[in-house]
N, C-alpha and C positions, 0 to 999 in steps of 0.2 A: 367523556365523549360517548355519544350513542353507538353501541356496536353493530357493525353492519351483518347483517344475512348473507348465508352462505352464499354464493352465486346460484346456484342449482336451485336453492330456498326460492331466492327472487326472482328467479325467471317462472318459476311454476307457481308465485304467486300473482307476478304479470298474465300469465294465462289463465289463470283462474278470475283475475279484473277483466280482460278482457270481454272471455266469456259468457261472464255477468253481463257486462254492460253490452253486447251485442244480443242477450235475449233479451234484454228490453227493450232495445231497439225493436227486435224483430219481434217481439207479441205486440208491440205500439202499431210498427208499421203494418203488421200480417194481418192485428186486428182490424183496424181501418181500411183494407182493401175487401176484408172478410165482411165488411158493414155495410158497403156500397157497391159488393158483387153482390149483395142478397137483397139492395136499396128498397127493391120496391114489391119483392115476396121471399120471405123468408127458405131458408135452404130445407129440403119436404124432410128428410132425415133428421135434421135438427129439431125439425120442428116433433116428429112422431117422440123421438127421443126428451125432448122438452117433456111434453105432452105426460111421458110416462114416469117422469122423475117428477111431475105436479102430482102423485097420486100418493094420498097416505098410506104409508107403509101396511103392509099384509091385508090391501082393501080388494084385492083385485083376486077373484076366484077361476077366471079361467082364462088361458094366455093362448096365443096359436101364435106358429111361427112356422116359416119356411119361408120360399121365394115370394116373387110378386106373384103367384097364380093363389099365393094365401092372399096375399095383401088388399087382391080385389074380392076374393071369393069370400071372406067372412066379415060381414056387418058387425061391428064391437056392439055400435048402437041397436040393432035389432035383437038380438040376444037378452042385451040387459033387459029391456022391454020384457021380451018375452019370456024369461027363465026369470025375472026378478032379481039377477045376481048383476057383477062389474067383472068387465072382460077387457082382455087389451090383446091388440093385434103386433108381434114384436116383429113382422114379416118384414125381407128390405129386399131389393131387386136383386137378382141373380143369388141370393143366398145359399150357400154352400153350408154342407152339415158342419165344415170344420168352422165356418163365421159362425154359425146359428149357434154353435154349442159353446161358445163366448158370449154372445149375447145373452143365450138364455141363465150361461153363469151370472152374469151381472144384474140379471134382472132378479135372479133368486135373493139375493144382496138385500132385498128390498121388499120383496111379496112372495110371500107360501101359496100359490095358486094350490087348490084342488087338483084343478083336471089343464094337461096339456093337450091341443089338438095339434098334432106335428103334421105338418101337411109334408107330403114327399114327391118334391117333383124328378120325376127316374133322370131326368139330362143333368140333374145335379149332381149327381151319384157317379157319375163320369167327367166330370168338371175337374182340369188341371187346373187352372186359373183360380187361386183364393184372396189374390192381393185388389183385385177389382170390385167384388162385394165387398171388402174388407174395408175399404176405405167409407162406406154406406154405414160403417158401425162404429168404428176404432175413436171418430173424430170426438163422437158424439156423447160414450159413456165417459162415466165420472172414475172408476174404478181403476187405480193406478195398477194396484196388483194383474186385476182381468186385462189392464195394456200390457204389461209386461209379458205373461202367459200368451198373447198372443200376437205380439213380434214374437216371439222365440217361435210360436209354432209357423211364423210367415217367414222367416229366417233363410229356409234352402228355394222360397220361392225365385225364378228367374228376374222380375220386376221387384224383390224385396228393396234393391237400393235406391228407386226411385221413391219407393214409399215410404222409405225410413227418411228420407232428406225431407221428403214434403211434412213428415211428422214433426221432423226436427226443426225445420225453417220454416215457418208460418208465412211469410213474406213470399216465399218463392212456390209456395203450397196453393196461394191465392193470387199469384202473378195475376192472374188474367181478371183479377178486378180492379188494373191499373186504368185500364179505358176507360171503364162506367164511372170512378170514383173520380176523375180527371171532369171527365161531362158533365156529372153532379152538382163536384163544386165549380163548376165553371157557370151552370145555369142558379148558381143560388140556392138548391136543396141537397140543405147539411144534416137534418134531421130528420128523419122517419115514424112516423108511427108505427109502434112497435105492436106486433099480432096476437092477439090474445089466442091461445087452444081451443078449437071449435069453433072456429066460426066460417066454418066452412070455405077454405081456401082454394079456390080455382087454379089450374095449373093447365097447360097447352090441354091435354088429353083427360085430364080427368080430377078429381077435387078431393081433400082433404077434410074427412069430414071432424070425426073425434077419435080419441081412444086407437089409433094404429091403421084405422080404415078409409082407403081410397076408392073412389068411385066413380065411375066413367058411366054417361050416357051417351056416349059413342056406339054405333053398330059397325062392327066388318061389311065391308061391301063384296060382293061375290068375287071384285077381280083380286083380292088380298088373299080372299079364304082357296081361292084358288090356285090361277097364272103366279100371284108374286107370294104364294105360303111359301114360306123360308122351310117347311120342313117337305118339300116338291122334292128337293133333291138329298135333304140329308136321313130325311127317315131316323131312323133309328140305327144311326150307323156310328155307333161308338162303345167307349171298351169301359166295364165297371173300376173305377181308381178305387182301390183300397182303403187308401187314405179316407174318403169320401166315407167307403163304407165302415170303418172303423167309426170316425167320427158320428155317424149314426149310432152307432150302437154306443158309446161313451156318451151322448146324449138323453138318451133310452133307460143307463144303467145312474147317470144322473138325476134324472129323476124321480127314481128308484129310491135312490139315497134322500133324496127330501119328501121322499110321500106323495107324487106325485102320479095321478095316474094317465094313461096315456092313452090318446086314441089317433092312430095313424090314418090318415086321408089321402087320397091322390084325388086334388081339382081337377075339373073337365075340361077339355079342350074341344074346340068344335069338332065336328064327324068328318068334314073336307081334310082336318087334320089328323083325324085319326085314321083315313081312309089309306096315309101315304105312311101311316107307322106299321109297315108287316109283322114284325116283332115283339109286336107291345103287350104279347100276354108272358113273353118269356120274362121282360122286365118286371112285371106283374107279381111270375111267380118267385122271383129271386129275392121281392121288396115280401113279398107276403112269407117266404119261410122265415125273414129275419123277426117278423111282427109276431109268427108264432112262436119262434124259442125262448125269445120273451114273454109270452102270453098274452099278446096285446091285439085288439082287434083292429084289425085296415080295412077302411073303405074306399072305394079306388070308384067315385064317379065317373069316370071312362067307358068302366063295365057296365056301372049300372045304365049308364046313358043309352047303350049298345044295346041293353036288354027293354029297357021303358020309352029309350027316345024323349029323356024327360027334356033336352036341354036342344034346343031349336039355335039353327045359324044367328038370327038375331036376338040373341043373349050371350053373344061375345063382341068385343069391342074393338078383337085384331085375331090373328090364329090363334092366341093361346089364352088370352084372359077373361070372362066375364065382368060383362058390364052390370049395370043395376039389378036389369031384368034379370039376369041369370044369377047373380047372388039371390036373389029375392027366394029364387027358387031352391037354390041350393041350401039357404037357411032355413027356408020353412024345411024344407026335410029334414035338415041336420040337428034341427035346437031340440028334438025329443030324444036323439041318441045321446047330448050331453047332458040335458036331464038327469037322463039313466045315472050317471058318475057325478051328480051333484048330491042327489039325492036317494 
């Protein structure tokens, strides 16, 4: 007679069948809502992330990253043009030093850039909230290790258990492409043509061009840069998180360790919104000692905008982003300082 398993054996081998067979279920099902919540444009994260895992390894000489005030302000495309090198923009919305220095782990995985341009937007630097950009990254990279590193470090977050179920159940992660994928196959389109990278993908506000760069020809209009500027009432009213600033600097000292050199920026925001930050040279001076203990040089377009006026109300696209025009501008200045650290 065949002898039977302990009881204990086969119950925890029942749960481990189970298991199995409910993440197949649910990468089947999670994927299939994941395919027709994106039916008809691809998810912009996914795609930037695509985008930079299409690049032959160690091809890419100069990265920037930070929030979406990088995301708009630096042309990957105009760069390569003009410096003659390959540039990727690793920028995702609301980025947090502790996201970014995940990201930028994982992208090192793959490419020795030369020269980092870390854009530092000072409201990041006081940001509790990491589990919110974090979902802008976590989905998207390959790196098992860099997931684990940073659930652990998203761990004591308040919203960590929402975002560990949506990590872990794919199905309930993409709930809300129950409706579109229902309408879909309800009208007959089951298959999509799928996006190739670059081809300039249009999105409500602004469009997807190549290499990590978005781009709005959007203008603020006076009643946004004004009556409805979100920062009318907040100003500069918040407190440096440590955490935030740690994470900079373990960013900083990371790329240290891979030979990587470092030019610290603060993108501009219009003057209506600079008008309502009283404090903005203290945040200034606090990012600019951390850039010297390093030895690393910041440029803080804020300042300079104050001193030359280089950057006019319409070359931003809302209170804090530049549109075309003001990227345009902001690269033709900046492609000679990365020069410098290419060459």
């Amino acid at each position: 007679m065949r002898a039977k398993l302990p009881l204990r054996a086969s119950f925890i081998l029942k749960i481990i069948v189970f298991l199995i067979i409910f993440k197949i279920i649910d990468m089947s099902v999670g994927g299939a809502l994941y395919y027709y919540k994106y039916f008809d444009k691809p998810d912009m994260h996914e795609l930037m992330w695509r985008d930079f895992y299409s690049h032959e390894n160690n091809s890419i000489d100069v990265m920037f990253l930070g929030s979406s005030h990088a995301r708009f302000a630096f042309d990957s495309g105009y760069f390569d043009r003009e410096l003659n090198t390959k540039t990727f923009n690793l920028s995702s919305s609301g980025q947090t030093p502790l996201v970014g220095y995940y990201a930028l782990k994982e992208a090192l995985k793959y490419q020795k850039p030369k020269v980092l341009v870390y854009e530092v937007y000072w409201r990041m630097l006081g940001a509790t909230d990491n589990v919110t950009p974090a979902y802008f990254v976590f989905d998207y990279i390959k790196g098992c290790a860099t997931k684990v590193e940073m659930l652990a470090a998203l761990s004591g977050e308040k919203t960590f258990s929402s975002f560990f179920m949506e990590t872990a159940i794919k199905t309930y992660k993409n709930r809300d492409g129950l409706i579109p994928a229902v309408k879909k196959v309800l009208n007959g389109e089951l298959i999509n043509s799928d996006v190739e990278v670059g081809n300039n993908i249009e999105y409500t506000d602004f469009t997807y061009y190549k290499n990590g760069y978005f781009g709005s020809e959007k203008i603020a209009t006076p009643y946004k840069l004004s009556v409805a500027n979100p920062f009318k009432k907040a100003g500069l009213n918040f407190k440096w998180n440590q955490r935030q600033l740690e994470y900079m600097k373990k960013t900083l000292i990371l790329c240290k360790e891979n030979n990587v050199k470092v030019i610290m920026v603060a993108a501009p925001v219009p003057r209506p919104t600079m008008d309502f930050l009283k404090d903005y040279d203290e945040a200034y001076g606090h990012i600019k000692s951390i850039a010297d203990s390093f030895k690393i040089d910041f440029m803080d377009y804020n300042l300079i905008n104050r001193q030359t006026g280089m950057f006019t109300n319409d070359m931003f696209y809302d209170s804090n982003h530049l549109n075309v025009k003001g990227t345009g501008v902001l690269d033709r200045h900046f492609a000679p300082v990365i020069k410098k650290y290419l060459y």
